[in-house]
C-alpha positions, 0 to 999 in steps of 0.5 A: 495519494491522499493524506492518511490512506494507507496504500492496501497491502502493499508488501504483502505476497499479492493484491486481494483479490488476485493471486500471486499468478495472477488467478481470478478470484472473487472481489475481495472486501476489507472494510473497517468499523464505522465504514461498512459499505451495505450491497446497495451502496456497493452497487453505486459505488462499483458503477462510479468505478465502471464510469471511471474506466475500471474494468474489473474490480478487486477490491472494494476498502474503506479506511480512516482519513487519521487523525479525522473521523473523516472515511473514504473508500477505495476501489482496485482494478484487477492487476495485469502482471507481466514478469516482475512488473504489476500495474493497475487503476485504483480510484478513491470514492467520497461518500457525502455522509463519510467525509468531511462535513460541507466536502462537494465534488470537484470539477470534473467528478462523476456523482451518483446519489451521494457518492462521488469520485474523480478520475483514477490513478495508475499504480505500478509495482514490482514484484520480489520474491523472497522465502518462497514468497512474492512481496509487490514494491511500491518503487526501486530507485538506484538498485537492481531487484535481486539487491532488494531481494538480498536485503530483505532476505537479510532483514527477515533472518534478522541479520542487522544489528542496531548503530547507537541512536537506532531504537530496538523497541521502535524496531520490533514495531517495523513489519519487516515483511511488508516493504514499502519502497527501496531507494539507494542514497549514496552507500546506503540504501532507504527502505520503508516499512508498514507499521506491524498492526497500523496502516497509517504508520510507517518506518523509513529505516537507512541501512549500510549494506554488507555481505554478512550483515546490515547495519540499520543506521537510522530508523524514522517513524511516521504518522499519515 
């Protein structure tokens, strides 16, 4: 994934445009200021996805490549669930007036006008479901799905406390609903975190697991 691009809603409770159950709805949009696609540009945009092999689009985004003024727009296939399993295409479209100045295609791109894209990328998650609510993940590594799902539970009731070193207001910034990926190290296990009210920022937290409550032991922040 490039630098900067936030994944689009990954930890929230389904892929826009899309149900939890996997229901069609309408192609969903998400576009930020500074890098709103007119129809005319949507239709390119959503032909240089069907050339790529997407089948039936999503949704269409726009984001800031940070710390640049640089903006690139992605485009998400229709997701096929199956179980706790979610998979789909994605593709990044570079928009020659968007990116960065003198960018060109790359070997092996597709352009129409001045839009241009590469081959799309696989993405896979899993699906957790916690409070009523189902949550995709990026990755599990070295844990089951129901030992993500009892962590989470017992972040979301706020049943940690802080080891010496870990900042509290640092803290509060985590969107504790929005888990990024799980990872087992040792007795401790590495969860990222999207940032409350910025994409581009994330929180890797290390925590020791305990049937009563966790211990956050280390709580990193990071900029992309």
């Amino acid at each position: 994934m490039p630098q900067g691009l936030a994944n689009p809603k990954i930890g929230e409770s389904a892929q826009n445009g899309q149900d939890d159950s996997g229901t069609k709805k309408k192609m969903a949009r998400d576009y930020v200021k500074g890098a709103v696609l007119t129809p005319a540009q949507e239709k390119t945009v959503l032909e240089l996805a069907k050339q790529r092999g997407l089948k039936k689009v999503a949704k269409i985004y726009t984001y800031y490549l940070q710390p640049t003024q640089a903006r690139g727009i992605g485009v998400i296939e229709e997701a096929k669930i199956k179980g706790r399993d979610v998979s789909y295409m994605a593709l990044e479209v570079r928009y020659k007036n968007w990116w960065h100045p003198n960018a060109s295609t790359g070997k092996g791109d597709i352009k129409i006008g001045d839009f241009w894209a590469g081959k799309p990328r696989a993405e896979k998650h899993k699906i957790l479901k916690v409070n009523m609510k189902k949550i995709w993940v990026r990755s599990i590594n070295g844990l089951q799905v129901d030992q993500c799902e009892k962590i989470l539970q017992q972040l979301m009731a706020k049943k940690f406390v802080l080891e010496p070193g870990v900042n509290k207001e640092t803290m509060q910034q985590v969107d504790l609903t929005r888990p990024k990926s799980f990872s087992k190290r040792g007795e401790e296990v590495a969860i990222d975190f999207q940032h409350k009210t910025s994409d581009s920022e994330f929180f890797s937290l290390q925590i020791k697991p305990s049937k009563e409550q966790l211990s956050i032991t280390q709580l990193l922040h990071a900029i992309f």
